[in-house]
C-alpha positions in Angstrom: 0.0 0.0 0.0 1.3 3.8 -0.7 1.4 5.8 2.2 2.7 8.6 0.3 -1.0 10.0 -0.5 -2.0 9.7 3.1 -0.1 11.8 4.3 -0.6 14.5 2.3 -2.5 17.3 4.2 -5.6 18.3 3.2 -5.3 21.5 3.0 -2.3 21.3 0.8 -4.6 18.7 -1.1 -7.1 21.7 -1.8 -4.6 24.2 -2.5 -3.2 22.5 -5.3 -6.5 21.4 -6.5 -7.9 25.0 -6.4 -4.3 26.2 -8.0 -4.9 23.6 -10.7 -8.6 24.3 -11.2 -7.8 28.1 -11.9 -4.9 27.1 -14.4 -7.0 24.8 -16.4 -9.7 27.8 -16.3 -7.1 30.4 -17.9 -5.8 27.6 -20.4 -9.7 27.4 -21.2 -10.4 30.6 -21.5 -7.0 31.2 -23.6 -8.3 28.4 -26.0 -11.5 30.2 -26.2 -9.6 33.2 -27.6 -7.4 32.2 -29.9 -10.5 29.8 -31.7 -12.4 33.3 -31.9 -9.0 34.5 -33.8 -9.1 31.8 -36.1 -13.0 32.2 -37.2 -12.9 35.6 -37.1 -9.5 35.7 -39.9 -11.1 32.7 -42.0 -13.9 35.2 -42.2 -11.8 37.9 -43.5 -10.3 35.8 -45.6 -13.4 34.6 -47.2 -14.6 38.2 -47.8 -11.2 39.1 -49.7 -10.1 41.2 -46.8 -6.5 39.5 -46.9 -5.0 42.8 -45.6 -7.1 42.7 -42.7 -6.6 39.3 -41.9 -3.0 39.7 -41.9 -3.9 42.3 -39.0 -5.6 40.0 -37.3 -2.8 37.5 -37.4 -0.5 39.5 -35.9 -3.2 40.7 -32.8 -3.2 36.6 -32.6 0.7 36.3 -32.2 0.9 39.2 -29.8 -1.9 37.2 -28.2 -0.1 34.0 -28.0 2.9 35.9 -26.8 1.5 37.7 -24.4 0.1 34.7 -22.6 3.3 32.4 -21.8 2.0 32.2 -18.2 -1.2 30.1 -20.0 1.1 27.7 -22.4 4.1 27.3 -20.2 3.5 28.0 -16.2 6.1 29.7 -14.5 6.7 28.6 -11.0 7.8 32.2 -8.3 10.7 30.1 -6.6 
């Protein structure tokens, strides 16, 4: 038998669960946004608006590199 989860404190138990709820709720919401990015340039794109969509691309990167915290967690040692 593993002992090891046992004695794990609860409340440490909850914190991480809580820390790892709120993470999974930002990657969530992150995914959320950059799918909006993608319909909303397809769109463009379909209405010959390539200039545009080329905008929109670019809000998308400085998006996706704004939000490192979301695709690769940083840990305050």
């Amino acid at each position: 038998m593993n002992t090891m989860a046992s004695t794990i404190d609860p409340e440490d138990a909850q914190a991480e669960i809580d820390r790892l709820t709120a993470e999974l709720e930002k990657a969530e919401a992150y995914e959320v946004r950059l799918r909006q990015f993608f319909v909303d340039i397809k769109a463009e794109l379909g209405a010959g608006h390539a200039a545009n969509a080329m905008s929109m691309l670019n809000e998308a990167l400085r998006f996706i590199d704004d939000a490192t915290d979301v695709v690769a967690p940083h840990r305050d040692a």
